[in-house]
C-alpha positions as CSV (number, residue, x, y, z in Angstrom):
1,X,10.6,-40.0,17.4
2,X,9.8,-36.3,15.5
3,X,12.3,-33.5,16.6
4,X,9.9,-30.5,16.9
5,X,12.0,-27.4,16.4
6,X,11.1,-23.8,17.8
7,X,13.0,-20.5,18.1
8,X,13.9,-19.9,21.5
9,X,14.7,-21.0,24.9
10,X,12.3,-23.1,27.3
11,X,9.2,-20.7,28.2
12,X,9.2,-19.1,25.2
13,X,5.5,-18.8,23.9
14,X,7.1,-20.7,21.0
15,X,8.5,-23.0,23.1
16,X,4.3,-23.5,24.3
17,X,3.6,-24.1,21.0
18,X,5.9,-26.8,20.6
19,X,4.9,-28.4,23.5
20,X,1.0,-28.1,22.0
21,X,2.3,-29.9,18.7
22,X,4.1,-32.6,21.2
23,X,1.1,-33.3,23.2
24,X,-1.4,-33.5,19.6
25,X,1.1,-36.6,17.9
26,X,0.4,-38.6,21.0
27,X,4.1,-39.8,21.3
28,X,6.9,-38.2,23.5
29,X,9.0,-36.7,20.7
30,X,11.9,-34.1,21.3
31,X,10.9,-30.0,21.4
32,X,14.5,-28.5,20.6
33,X,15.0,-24.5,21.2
34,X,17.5,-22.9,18.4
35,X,18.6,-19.8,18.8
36,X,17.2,-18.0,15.0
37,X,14.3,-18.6,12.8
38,X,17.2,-19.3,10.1
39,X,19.2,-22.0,12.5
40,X,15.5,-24.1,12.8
41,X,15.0,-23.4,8.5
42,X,18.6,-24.7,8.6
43,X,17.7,-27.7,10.3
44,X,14.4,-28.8,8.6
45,X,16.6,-29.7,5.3
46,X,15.6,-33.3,4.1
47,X,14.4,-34.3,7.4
48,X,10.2,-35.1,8.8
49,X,11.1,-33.1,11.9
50,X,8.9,-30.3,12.5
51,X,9.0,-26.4,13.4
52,X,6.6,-24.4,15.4
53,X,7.1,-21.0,13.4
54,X,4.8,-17.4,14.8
55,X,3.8,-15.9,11.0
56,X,1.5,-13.5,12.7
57,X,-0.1,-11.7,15.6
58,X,-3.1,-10.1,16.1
59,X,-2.3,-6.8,17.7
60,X,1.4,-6.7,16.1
61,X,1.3,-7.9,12.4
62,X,3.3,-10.1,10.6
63,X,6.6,-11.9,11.2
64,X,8.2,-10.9,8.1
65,X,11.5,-12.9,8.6
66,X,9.2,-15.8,8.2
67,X,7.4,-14.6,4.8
68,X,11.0,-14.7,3.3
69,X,12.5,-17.9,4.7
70,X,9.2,-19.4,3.9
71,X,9.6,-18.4,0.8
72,X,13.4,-19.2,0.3
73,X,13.3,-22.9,1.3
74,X,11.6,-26.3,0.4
75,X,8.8,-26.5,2.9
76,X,5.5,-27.0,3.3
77,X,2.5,-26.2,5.8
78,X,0.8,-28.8,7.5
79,X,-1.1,-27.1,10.5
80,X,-2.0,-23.9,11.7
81,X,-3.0,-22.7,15.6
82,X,-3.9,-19.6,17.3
83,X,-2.5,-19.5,20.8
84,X,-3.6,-16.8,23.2
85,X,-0.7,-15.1,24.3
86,X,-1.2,-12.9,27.8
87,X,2.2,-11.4,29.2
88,X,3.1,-10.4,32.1
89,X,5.8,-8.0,34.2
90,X,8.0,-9.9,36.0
91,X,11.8,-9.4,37.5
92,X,13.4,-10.7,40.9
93,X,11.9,-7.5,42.5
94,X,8.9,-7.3,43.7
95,X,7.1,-2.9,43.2
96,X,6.8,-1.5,39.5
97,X,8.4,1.1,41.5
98,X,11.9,0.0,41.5
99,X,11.4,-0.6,37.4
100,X,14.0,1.3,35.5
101,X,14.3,-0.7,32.0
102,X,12.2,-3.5,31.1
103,X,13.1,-5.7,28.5
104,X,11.6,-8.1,26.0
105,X,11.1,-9.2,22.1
106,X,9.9,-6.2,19.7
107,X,6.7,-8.0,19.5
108,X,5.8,-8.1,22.8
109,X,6.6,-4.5,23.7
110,X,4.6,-3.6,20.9
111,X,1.6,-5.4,22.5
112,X,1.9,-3.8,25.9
113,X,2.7,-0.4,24.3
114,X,0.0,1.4,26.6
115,X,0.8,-0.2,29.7
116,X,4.5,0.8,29.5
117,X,3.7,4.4,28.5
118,X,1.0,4.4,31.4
119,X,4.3,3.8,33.6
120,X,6.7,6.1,31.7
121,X,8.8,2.7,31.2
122,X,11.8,2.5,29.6
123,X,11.4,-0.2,27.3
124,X,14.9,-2.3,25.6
125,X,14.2,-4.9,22.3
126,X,16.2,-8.2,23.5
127,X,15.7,-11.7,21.2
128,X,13.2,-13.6,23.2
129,X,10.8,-12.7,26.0
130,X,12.2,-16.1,27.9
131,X,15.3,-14.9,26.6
132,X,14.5,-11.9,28.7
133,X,13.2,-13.6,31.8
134,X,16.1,-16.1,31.7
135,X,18.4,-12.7,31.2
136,X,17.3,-11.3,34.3
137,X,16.7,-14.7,36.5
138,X,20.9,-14.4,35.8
139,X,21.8,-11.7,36.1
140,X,24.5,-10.4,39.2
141,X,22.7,-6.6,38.6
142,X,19.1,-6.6,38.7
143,X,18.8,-3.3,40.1
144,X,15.7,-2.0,38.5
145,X,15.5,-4.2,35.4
146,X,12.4,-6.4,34.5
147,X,10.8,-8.1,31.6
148,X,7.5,-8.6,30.0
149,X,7.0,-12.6,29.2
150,X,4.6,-15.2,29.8
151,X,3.7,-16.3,33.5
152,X,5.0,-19.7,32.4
153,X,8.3,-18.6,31.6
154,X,8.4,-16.3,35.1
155,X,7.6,-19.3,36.8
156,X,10.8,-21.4,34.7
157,X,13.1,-18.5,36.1
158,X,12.0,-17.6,39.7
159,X,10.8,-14.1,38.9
160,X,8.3,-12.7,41.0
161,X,5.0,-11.2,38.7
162,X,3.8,-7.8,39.8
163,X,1.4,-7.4,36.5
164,X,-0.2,-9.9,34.4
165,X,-2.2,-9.5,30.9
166,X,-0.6,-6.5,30.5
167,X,-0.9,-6.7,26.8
168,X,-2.8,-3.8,25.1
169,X,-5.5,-6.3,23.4
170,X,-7.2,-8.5,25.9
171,X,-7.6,-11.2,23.0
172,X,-3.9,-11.1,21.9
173,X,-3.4,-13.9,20.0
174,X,-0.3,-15.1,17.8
175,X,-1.0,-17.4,14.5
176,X,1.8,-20.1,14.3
177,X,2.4,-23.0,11.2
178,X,3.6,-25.7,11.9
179,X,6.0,-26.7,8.8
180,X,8.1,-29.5,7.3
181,X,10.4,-30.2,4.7
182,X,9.5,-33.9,4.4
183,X,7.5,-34.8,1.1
184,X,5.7,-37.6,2.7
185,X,4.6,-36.8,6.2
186,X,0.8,-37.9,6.1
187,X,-1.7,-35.5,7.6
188,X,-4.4,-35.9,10.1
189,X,-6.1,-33.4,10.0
190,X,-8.4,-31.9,8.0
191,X,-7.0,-29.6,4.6
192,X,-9.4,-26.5,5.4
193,X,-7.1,-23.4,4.4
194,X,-3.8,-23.1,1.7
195,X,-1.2,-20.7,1.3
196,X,0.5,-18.4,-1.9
197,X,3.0,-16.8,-2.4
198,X,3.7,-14.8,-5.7
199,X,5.4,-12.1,-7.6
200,X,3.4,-10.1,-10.4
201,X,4.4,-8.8,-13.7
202,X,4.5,-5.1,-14.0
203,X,1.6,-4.0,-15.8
204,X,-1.9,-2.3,-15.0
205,X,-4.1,-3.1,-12.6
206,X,-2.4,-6.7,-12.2
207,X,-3.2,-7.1,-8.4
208,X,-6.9,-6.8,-9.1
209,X,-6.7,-9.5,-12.4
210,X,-4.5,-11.7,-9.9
211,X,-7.3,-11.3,-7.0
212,X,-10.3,-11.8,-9.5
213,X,-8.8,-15.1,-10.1
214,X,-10.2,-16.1,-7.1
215,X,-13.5,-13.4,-6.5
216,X,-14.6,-15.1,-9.8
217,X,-14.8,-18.9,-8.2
218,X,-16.0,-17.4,-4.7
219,X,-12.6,-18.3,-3.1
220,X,-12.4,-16.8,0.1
221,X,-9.2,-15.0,0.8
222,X,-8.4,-14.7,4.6
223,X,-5.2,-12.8,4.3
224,X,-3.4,-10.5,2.1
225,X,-0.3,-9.1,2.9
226,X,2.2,-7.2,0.0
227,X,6.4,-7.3,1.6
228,X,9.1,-6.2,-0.6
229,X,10.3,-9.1,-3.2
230,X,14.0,-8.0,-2.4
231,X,14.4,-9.4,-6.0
232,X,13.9,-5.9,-7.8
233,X,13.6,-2.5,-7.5
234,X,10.8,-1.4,-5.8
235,X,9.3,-4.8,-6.4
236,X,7.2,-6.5,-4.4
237,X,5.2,-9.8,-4.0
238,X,2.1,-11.0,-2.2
239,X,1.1,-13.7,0.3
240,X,-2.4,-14.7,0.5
241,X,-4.2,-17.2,2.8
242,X,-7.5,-19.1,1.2
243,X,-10.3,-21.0,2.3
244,X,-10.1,-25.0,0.5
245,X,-13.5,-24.9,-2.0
246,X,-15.1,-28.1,-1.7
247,X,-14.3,-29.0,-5.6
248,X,-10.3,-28.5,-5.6
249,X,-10.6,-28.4,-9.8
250,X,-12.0,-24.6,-9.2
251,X,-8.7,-23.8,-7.0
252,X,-7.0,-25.5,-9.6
253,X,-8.4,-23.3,-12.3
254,X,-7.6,-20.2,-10.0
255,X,-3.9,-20.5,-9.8
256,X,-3.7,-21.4,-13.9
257,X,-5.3,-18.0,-14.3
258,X,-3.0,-16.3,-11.6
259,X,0.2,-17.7,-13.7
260,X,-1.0,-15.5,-16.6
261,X,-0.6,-12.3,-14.0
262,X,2.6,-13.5,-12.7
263,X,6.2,-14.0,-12.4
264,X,6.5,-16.7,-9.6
265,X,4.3,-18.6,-7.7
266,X,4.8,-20.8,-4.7
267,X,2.6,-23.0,-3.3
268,X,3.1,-23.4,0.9
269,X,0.7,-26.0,1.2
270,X,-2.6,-26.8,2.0
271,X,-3.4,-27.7,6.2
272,X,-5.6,-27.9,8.6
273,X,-6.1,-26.1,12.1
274,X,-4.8,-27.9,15.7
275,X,-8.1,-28.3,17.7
276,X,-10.2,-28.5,15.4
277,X,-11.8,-32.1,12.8
């Protein structure tokens, strides 16, 4: 049995995911909620247990906590999926009148930024949008409070929905991996996409030399994203998502030619994407 590990409690789009990965290995494994993206890093040490981890969204950027644990400990990527993510307003009350506050993660409020200024909502950051549902579903006061969180997890707490896909972009979707920090787990699935990470050295023009590693051998970059090293002054370093060539010797080649531009380099793996051969 694989212990498949995901921020959260149960309802948590997360927790979804998880549940996705569960169903795809064919066997009834264990989904286990933790309560920070450092707890499930924690947990992964040494072990072939999994972790459902959200690295990105398509209306709300990056998860940067994620880019730096990622990049702190000894794992690699295995699979990717995009999972439609559609919220909606829920609460024991039942008239967006009676709203006073609504709560729910960062993230999510982001994504329904227009609906909640459409409103004139007063809107409060809280760890997890089930966290939020699960909040309210307990709470002794719930005069005027409500949430913005999946139907699922409304449905988990008894909350009644007065608004669904209240998110801003109708095709709101959140990237997840799906990591491990066991050298051996065997893949099924096809290696379509890999994953860098890497500081530069400080010298001209070195992001260009360090991205015509890869123009040059018509490597197809799918992401770029520059975050703050926190290793130096004003430093920072790059992630960058690529499509596999078919002949791995030219990737090969890329990343000897990228060592000459920079510092560090870590490899996150190379995967393929749930749903699809």
């Amino acid at each position: 049995m694989v212990k498949i590990y995901y921020q959260g409690v149960p309802g948590a789009y997360s927790h979804q995911m998880a549940e996705i990965v569960n169903n795809f290995l064919w066997w009834n494994n264990e989904t286990i909620g933790l309560f920070s993206f450092k707890d499930i890093f924690d947990s992964l040490k040494g072990t072939d247990d999994l972790w459902v981890i959200p690295i990105e969204n398509s209306y709300a950027w990056s998860v940067h906590q994620n880019l730096y644990l990622m990049r702190d400990y000894d794992i690699k990527i295995i699979w990717e999926y995009y999972l439609p993510v559609h919220h909606c307003l829920a609460a024991k009350r039942k008239t967006i009148s009676e709203i006073s506050k609504v709560y729910s993660h960062p993230q999510a409020l982001m994504q329904c930024e227009e609906f909640l200024k459409k409103y004139n909502l007063k809107w409060i950051p809280f760890g997890d949008t089930a966290w939020a549902a699960k909040y309210i579903s307990e709470s002794e006061n719930d005069e005027g409070i409500w949430c913005i969180c999946s139907e699922y997890a409304a449905r988990i707490y008894w909350l009644n929905i007065i608004a669904k896909n209240i998110n801003d972009q109708k095709n709101n979707t959140t990237r997840f991996l799906i990591i491990t920090s066991s050298k051996d787990r065997k893949l099924s699935l096809k290696e379509k996409k890999g994953t860098l990470i890497f500081r530069v050295k400080d010298q001209p023009a070195i992001l260009f030399k360090c991205l015509w590693a890869f123009a040059t051998r018509s490597i197809n970059l799918t992401k770029i994203e520059s975050i703050p090293s926190k290793k130096g002054f004003f430093e920072y370093m790059f992630w960058i998502d690529y499509i596999l060539p078919n002949d791995i010797k030219i990737l090969e080649d890329a990343i000897e030619e990228l060592w000459f531009f920079t510092t560090e380099i870590k490899d996150l793996g190379k995967y393929g994407q749930l749903g699809l051969n």
